[in-house]
PyMOL Python script that loads the backbone (N, CA, C, O; Angstrom):
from pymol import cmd

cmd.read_pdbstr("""\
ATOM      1  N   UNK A   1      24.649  47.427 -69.290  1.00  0.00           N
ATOM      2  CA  UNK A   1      23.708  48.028 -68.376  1.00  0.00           C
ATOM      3  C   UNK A   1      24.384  49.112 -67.527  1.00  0.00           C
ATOM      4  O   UNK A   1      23.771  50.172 -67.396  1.00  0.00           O
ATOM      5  N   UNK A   2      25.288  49.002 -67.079  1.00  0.00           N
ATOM      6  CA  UNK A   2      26.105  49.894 -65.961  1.00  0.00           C
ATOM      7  C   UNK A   2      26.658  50.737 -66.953  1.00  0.00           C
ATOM      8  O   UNK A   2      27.012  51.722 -66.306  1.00  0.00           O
ATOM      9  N   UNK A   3      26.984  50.964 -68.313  1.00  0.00           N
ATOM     10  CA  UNK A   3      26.863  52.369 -68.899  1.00  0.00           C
ATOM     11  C   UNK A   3      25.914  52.803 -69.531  1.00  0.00           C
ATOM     12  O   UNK A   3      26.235  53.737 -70.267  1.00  0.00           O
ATOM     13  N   UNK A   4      24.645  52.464 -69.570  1.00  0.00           N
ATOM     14  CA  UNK A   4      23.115  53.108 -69.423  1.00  0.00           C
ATOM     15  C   UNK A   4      23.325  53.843 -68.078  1.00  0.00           C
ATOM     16  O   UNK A   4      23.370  55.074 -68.079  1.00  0.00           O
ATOM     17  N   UNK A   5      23.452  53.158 -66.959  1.00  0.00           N
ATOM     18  CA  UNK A   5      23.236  53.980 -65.878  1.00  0.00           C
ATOM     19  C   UNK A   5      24.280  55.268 -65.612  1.00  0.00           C
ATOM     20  O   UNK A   5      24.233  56.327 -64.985  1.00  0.00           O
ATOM     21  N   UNK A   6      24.985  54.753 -66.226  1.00  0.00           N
ATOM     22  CA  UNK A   6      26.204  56.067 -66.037  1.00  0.00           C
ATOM     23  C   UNK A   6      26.229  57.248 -66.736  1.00  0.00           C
ATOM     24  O   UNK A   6      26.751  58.337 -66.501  1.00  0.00           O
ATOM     25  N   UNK A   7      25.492  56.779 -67.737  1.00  0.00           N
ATOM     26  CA  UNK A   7      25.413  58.008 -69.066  1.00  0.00           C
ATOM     27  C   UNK A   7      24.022  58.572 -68.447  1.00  0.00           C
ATOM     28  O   UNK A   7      24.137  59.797 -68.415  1.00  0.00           O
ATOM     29  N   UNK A   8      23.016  58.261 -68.048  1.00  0.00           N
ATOM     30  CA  UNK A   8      21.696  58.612 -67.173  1.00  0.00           C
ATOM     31  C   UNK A   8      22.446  59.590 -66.108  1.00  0.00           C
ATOM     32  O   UNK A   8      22.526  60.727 -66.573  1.00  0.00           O
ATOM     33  N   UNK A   9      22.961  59.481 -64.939  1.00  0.00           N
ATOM     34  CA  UNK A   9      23.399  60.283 -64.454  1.00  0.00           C
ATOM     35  C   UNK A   9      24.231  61.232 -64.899  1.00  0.00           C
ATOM     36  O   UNK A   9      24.403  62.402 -64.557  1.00  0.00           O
ATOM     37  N   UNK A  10      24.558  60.777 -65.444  1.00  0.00           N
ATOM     38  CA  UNK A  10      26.003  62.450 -65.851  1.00  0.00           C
ATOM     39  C   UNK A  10      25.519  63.354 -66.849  1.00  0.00           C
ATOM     40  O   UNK A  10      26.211  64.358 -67.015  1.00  0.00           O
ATOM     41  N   UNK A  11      24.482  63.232 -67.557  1.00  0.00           N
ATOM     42  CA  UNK A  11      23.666  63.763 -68.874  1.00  0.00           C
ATOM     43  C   UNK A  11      24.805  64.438 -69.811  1.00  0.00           C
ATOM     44  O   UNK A  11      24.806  65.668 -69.873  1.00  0.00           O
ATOM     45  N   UNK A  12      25.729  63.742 -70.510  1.00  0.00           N
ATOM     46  CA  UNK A  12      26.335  63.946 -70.977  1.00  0.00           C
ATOM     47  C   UNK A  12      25.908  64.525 -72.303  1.00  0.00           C
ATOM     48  O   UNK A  12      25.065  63.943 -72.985  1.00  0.00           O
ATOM     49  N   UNK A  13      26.645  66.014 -72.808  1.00  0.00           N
ATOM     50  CA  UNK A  13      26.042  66.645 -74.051  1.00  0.00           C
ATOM     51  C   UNK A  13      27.626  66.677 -74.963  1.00  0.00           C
ATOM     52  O   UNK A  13      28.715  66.408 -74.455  1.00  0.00           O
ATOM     53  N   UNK A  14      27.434  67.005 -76.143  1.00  0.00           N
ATOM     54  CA  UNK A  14      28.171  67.028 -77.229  1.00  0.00           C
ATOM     55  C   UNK A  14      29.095  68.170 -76.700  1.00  0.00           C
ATOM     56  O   UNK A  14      28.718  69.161 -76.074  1.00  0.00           O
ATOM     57  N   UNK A  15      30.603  67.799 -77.127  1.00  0.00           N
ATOM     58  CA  UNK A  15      31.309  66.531 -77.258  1.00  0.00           C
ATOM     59  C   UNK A  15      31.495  65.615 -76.634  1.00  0.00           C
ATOM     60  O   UNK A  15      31.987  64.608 -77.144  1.00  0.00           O
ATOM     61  N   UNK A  16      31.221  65.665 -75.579  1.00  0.00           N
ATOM     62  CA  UNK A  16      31.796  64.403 -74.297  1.00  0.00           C
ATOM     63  C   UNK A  16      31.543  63.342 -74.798  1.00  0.00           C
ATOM     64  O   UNK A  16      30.659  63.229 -75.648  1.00  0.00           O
ATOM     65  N   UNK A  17      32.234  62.394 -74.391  1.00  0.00           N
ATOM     66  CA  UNK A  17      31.646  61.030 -74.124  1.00  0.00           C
ATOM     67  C   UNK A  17      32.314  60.271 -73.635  1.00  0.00           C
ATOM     68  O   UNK A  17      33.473  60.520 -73.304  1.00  0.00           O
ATOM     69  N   UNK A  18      31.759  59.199 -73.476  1.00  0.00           N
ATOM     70  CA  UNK A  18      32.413  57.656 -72.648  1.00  0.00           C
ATOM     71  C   UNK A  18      33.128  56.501 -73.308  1.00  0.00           C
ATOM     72  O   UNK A  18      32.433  55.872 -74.106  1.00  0.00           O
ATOM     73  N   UNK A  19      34.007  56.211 -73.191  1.00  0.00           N
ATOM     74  CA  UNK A  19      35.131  55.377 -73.228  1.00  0.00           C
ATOM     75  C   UNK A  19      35.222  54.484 -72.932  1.00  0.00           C
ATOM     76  O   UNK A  19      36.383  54.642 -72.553  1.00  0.00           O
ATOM     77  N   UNK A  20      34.913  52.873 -72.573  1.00  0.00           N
ATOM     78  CA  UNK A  20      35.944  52.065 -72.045  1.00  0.00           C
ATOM     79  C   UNK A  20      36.821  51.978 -72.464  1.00  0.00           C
ATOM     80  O   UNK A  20      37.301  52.152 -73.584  1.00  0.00           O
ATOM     81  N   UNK A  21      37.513  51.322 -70.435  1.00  0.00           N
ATOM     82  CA  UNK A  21      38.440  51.267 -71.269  1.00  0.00           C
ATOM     83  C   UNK A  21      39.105  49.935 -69.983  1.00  0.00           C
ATOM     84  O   UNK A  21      38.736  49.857 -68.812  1.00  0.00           O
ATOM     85  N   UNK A  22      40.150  49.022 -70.684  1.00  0.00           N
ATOM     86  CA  UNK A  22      40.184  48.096 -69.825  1.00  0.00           C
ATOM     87  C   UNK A  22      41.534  48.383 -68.596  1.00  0.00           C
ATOM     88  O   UNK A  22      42.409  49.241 -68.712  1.00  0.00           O
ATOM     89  N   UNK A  23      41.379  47.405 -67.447  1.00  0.00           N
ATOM     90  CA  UNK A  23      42.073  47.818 -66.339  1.00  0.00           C
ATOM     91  C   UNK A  23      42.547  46.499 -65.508  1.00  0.00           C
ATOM     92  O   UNK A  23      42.025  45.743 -64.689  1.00  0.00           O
ATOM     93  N   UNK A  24      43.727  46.617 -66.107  1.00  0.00           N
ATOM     94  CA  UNK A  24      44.187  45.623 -65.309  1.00  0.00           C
ATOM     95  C   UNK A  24      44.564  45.990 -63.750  1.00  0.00           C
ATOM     96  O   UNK A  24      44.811  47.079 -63.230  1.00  0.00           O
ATOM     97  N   UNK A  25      44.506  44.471 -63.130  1.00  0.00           N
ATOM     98  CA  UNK A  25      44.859  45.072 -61.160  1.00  0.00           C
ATOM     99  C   UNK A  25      44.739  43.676 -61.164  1.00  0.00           C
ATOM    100  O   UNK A  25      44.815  42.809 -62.034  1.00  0.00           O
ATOM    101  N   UNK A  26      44.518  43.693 -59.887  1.00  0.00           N
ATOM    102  CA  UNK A  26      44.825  41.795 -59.343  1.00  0.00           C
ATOM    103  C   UNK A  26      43.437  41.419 -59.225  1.00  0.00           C
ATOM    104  O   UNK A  26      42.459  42.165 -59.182  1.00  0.00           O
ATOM    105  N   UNK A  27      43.485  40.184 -59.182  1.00  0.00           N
ATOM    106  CA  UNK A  27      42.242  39.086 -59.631  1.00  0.00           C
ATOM    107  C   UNK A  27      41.671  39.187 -58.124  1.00  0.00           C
ATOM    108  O   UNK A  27      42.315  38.858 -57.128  1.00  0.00           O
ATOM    109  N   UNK A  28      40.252  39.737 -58.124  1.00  0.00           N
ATOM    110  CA  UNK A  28      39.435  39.476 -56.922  1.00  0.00           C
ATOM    111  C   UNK A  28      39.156  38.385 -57.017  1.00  0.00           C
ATOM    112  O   UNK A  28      39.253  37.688 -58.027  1.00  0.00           O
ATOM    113  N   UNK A  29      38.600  37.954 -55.515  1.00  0.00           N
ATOM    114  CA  UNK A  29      37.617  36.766 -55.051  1.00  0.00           C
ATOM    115  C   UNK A  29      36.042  37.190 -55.883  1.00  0.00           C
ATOM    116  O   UNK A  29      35.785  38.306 -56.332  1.00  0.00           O
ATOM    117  N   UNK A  30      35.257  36.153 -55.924  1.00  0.00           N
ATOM    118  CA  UNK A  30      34.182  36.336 -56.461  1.00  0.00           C
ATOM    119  C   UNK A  30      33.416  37.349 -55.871  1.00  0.00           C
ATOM    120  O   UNK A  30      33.784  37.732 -54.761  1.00  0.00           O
ATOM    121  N   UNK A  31      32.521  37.815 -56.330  1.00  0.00           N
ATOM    122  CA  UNK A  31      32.279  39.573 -56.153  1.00  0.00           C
ATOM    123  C   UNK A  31      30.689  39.372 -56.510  1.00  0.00           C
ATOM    124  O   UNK A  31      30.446  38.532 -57.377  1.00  0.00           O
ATOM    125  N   UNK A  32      29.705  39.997 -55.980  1.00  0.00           N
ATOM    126  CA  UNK A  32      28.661  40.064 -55.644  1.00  0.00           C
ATOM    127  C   UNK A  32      28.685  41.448 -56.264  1.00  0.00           C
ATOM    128  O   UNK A  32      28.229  42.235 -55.435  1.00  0.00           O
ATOM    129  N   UNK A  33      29.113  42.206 -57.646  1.00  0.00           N
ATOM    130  CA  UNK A  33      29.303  43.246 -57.931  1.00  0.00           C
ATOM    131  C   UNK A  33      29.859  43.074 -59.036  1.00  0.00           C
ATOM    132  O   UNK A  33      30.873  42.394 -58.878  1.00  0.00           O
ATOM    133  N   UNK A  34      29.584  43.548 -60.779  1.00  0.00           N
ATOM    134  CA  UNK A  34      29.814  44.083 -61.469  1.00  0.00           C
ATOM    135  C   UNK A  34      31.226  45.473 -61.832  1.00  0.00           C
ATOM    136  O   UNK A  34      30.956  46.653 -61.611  1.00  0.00           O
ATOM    137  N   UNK A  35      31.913  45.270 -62.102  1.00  0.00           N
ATOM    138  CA  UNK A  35      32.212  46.633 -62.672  1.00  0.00           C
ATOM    139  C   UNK A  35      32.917  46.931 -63.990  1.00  0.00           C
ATOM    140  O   UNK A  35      33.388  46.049 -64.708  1.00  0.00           O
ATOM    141  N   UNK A  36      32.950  48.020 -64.212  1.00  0.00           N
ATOM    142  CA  UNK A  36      33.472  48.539 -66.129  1.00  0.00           C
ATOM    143  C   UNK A  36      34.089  50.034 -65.267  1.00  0.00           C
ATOM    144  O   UNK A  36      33.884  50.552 -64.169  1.00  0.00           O
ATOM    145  N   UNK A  37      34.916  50.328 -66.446  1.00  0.00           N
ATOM    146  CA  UNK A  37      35.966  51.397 -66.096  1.00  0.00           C
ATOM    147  C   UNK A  37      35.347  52.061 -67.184  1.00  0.00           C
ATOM    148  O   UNK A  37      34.894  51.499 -68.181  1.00  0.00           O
ATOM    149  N   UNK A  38      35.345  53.449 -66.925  1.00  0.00           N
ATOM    150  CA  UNK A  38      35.459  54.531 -68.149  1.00  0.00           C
ATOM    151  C   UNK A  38      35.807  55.873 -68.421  1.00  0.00           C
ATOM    152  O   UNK A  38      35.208  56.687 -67.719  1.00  0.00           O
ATOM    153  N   UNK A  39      36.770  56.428 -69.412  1.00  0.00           N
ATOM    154  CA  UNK A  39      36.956  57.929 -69.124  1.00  0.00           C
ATOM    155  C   UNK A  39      36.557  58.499 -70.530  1.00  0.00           C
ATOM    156  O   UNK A  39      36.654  58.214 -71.724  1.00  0.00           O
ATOM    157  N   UNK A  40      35.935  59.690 -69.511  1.00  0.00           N
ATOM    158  CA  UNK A  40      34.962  60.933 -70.315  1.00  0.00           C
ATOM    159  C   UNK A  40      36.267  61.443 -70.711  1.00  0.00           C
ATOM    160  O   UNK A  40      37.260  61.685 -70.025  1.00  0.00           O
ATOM    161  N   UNK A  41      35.997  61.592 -72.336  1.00  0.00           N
ATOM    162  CA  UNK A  41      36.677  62.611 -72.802  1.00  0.00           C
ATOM    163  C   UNK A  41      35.843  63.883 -73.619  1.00  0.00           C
ATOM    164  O   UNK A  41      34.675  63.757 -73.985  1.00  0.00           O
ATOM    165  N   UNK A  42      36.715  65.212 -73.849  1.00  0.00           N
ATOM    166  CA  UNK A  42      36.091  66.163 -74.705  1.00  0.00           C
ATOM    167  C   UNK A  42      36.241  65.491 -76.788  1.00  0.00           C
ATOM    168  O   UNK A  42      36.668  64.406 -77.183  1.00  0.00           O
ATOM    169  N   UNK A  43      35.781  66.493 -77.492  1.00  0.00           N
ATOM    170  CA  UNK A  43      36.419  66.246 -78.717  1.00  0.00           C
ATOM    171  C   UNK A  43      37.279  66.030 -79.512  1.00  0.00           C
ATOM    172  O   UNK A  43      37.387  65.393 -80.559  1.00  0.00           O
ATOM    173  N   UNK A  44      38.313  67.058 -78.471  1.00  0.00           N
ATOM    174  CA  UNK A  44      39.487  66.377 -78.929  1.00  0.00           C
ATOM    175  C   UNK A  44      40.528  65.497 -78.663  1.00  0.00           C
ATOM    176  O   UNK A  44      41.735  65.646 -78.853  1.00  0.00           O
ATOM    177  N   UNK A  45      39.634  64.144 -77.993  1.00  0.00           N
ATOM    178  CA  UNK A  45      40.105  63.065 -76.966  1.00  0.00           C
ATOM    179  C   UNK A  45      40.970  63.586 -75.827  1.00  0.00           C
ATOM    180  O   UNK A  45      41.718  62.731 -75.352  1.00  0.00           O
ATOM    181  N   UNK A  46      41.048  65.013 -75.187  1.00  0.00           N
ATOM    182  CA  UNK A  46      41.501  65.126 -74.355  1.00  0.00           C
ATOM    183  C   UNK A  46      40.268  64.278 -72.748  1.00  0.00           C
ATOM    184  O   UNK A  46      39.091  64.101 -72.433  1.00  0.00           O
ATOM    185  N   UNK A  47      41.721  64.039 -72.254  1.00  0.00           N
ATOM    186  CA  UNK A  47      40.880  63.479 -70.847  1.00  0.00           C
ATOM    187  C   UNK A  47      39.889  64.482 -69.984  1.00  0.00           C
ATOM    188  O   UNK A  47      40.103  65.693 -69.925  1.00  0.00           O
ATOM    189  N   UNK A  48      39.009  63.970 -69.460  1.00  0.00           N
ATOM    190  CA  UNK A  48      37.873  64.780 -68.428  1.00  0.00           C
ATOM    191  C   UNK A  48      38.123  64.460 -67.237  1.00  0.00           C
ATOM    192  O   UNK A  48      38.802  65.084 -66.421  1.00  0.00           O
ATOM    193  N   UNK A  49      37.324  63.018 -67.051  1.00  0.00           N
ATOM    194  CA  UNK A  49      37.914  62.429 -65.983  1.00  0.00           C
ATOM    195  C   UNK A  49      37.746  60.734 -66.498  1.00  0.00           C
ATOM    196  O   UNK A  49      37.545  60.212 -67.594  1.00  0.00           O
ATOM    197  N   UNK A  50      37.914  60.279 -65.304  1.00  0.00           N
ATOM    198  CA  UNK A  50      37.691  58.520 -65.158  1.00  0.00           C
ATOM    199  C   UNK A  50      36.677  58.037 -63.953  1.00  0.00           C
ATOM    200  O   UNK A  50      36.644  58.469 -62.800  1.00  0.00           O
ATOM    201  N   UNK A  51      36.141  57.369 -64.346  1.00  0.00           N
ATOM    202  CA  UNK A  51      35.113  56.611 -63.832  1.00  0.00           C
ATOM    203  C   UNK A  51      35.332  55.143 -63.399  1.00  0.00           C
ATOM    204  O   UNK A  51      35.761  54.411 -64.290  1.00  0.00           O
ATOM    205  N   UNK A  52      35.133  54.633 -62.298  1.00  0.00           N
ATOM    206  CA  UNK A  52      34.703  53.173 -61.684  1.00  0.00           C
ATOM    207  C   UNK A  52      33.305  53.483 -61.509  1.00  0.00           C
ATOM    208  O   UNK A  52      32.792  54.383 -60.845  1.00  0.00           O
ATOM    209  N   UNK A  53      32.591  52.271 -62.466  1.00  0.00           N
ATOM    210  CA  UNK A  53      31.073  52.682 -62.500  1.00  0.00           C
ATOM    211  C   UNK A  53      30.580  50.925 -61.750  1.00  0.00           C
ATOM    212  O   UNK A  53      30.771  50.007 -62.548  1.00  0.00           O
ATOM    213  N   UNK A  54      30.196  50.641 -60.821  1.00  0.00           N
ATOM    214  CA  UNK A  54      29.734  49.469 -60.408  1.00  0.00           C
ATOM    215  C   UNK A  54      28.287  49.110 -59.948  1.00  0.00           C
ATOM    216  O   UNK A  54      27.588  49.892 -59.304  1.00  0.00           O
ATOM    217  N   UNK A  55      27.911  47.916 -60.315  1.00  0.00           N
ATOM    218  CA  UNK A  55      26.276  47.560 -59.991  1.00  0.00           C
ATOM    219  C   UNK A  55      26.451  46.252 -58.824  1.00  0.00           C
ATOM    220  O   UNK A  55      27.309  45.373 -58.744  1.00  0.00           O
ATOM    221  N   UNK A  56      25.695  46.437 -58.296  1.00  0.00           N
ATOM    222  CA  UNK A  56      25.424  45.682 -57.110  1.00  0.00           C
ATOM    223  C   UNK A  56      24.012  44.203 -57.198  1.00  0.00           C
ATOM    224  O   UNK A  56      23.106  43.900 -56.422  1.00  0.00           O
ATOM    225  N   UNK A  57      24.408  43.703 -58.347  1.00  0.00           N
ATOM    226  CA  UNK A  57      22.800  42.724 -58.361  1.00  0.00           C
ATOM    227  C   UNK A  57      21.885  43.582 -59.039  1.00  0.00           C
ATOM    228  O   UNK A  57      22.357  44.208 -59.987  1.00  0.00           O
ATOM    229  N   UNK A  58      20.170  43.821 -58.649  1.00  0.00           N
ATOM    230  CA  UNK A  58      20.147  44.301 -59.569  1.00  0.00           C
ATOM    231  C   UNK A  58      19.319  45.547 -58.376  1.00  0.00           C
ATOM    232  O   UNK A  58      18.169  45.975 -58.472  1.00  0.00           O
ATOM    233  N   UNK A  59      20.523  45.949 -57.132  1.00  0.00           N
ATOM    234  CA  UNK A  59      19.671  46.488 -55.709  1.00  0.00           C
ATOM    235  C   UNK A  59      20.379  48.102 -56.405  1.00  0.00           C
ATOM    236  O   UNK A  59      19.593  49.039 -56.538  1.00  0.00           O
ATOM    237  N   UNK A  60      21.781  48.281 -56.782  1.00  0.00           N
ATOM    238  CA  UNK A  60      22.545  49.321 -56.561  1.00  0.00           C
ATOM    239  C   UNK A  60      23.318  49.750 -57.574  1.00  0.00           C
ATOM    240  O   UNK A  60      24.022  48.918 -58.146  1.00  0.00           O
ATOM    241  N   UNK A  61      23.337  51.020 -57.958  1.00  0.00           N
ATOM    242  CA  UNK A  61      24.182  51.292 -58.904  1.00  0.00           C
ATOM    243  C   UNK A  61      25.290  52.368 -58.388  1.00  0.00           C
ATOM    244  O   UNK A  61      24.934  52.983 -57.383  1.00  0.00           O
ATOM    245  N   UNK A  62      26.268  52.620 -58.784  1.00  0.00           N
ATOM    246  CA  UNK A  62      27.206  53.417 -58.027  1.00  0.00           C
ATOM    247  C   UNK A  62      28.561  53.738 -58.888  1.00  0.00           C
ATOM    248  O   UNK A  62      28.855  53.006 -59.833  1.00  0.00           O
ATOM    249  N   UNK A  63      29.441  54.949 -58.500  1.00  0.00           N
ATOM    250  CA  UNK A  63      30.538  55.145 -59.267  1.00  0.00           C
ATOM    251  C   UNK A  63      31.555  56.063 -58.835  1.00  0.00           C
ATOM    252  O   UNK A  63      31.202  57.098 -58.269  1.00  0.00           O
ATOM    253  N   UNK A  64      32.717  55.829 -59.019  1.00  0.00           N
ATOM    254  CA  UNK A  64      33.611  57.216 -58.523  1.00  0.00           C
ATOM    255  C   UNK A  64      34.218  57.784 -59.743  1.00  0.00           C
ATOM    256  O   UNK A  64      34.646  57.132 -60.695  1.00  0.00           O
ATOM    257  N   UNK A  65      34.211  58.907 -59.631  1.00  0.00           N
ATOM    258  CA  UNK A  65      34.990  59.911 -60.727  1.00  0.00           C
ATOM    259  C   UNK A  65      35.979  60.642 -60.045  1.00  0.00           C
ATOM    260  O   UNK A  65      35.954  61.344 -59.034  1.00  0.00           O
ATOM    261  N   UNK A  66      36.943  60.276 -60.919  1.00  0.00           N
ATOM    262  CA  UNK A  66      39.021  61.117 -60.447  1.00  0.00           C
ATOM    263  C   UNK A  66      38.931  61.751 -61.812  1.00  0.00           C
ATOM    264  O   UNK A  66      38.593  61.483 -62.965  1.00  0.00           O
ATOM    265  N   UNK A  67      39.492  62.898 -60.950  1.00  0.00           N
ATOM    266  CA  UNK A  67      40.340  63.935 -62.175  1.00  0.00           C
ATOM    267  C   UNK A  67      41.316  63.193 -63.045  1.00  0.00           C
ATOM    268  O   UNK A  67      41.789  62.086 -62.788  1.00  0.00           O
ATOM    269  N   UNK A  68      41.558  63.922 -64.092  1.00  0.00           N
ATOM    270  CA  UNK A  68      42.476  63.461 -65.192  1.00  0.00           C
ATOM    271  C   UNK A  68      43.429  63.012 -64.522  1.00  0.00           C
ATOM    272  O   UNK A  68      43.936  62.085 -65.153  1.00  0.00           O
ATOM    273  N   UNK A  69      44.231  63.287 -63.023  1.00  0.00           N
ATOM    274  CA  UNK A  69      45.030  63.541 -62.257  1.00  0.00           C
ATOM    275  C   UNK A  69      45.354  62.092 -61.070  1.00  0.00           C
ATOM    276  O   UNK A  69      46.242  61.832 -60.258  1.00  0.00           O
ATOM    277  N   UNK A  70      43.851  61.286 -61.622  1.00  0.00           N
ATOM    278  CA  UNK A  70      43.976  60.126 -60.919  1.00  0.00           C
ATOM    279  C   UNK A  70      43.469  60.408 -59.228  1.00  0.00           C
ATOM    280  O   UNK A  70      43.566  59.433 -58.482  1.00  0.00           O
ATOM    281  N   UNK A  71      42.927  61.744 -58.624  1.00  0.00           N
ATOM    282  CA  UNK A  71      42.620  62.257 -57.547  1.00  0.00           C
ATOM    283  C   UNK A  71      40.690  61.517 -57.458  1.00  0.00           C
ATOM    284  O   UNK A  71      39.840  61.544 -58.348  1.00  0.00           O
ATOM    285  N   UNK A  72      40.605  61.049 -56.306  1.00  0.00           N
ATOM    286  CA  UNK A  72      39.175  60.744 -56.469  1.00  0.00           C
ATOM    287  C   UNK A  72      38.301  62.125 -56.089  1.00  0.00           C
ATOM    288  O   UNK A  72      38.372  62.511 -54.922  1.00  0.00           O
ATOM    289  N   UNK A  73      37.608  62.762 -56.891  1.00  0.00           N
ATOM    290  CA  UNK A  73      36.910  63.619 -56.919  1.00  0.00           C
ATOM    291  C   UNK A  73      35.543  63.699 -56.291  1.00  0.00           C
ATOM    292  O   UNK A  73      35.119  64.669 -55.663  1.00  0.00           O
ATOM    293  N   UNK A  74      34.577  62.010 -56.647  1.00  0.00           N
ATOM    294  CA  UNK A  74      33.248  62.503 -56.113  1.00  0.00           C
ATOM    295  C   UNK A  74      32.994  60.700 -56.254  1.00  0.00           C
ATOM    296  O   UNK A  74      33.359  60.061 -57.241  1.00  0.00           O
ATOM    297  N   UNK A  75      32.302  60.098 -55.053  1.00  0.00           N
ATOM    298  CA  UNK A  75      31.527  58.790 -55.308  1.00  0.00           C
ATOM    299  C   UNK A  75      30.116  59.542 -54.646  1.00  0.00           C
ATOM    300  O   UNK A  75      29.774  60.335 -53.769  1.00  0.00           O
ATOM    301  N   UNK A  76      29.383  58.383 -56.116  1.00  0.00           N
ATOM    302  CA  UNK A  76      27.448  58.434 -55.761  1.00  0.00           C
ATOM    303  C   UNK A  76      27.234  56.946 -55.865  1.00  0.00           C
ATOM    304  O   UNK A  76      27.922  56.157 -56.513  1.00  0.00           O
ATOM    305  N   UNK A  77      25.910  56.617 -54.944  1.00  0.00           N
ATOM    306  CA  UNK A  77      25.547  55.124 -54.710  1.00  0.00           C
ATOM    307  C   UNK A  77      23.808  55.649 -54.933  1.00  0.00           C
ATOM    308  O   UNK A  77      23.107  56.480 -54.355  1.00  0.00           O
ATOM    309  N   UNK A  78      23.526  54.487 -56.312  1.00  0.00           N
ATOM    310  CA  UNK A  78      22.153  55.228 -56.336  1.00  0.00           C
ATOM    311  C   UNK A  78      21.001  53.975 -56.320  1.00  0.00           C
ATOM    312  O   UNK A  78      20.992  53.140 -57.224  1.00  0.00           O
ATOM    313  N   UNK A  79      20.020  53.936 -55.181  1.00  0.00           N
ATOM    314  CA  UNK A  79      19.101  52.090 -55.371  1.00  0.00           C
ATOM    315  C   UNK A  79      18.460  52.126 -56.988  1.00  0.00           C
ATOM    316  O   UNK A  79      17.592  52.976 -57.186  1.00  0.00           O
ATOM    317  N   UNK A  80      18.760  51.451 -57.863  1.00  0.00           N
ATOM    318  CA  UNK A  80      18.332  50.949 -59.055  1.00  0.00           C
ATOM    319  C   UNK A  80      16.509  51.322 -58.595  1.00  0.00           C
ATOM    320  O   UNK A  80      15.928  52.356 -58.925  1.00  0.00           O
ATOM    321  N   UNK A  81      15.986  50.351 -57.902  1.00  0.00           N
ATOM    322  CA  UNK A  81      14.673  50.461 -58.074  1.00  0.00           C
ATOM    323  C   UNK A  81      13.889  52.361 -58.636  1.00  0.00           C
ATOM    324  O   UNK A  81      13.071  52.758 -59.466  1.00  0.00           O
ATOM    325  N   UNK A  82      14.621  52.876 -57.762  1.00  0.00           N
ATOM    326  CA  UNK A  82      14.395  54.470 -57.628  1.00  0.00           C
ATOM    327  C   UNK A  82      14.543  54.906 -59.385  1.00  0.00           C
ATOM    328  O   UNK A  82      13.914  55.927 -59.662  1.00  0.00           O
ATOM    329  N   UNK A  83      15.194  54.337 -60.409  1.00  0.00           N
ATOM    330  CA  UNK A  83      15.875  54.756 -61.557  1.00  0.00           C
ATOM    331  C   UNK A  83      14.290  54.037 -62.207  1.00  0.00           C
ATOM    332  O   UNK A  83      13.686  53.039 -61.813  1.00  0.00           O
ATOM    333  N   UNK A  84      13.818  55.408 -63.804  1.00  0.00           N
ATOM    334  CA  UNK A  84      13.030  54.936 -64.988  1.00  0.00           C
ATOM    335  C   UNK A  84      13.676  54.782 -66.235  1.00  0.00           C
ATOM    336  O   UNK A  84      14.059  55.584 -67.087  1.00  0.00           O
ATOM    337  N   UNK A  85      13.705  53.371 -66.116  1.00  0.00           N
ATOM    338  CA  UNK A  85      14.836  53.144 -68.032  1.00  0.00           C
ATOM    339  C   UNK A  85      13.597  52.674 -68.295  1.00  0.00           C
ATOM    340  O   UNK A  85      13.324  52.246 -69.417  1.00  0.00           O
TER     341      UNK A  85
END
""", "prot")
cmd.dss("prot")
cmd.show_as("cartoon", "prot")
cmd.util.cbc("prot")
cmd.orient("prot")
């Protein structure tokens, strides 16, 4: 579900696309929140950027994108209800 919503916002066109990809870090406490990692690449698997794409229940959807560079570039928080899948 949370890369439906991610690919919805970014309207991704040919070549791009989305990736998971997995991420290790330290074990949270239980989390009232979803998340999946992913980086946009071009065609020729060069990197775009990376994505933390997270859902909140079923109130919030949200994500940050860093440059290839690991720099956080841009977070959006968007209420699910507002979204037509």
């Amino acid at each position: 579900m949370i890369e439906r919503y991610l690919r919805r916002v970014l309207v991704l066109s040919s070549p791009y696309r989305l990736v998971e990809i997995e991420r290790e870090g330290p074990r949270r406490r239980e989390s009232c929140c979803q998340a999946r990692y992913f980086n946009l690449v071009d065609g020729r698997k060069n990197l775009v950027a990376g994505f933390d794409a997270w859902m909140a229940g079923d109130s919030f959807f949200g994500y940050f994108r860093y440059s290839p560079r690991g720099d956080l570039v841009e977070r959006r928080t968007f209420p699910i209800d507002s979204w037509q899948f």
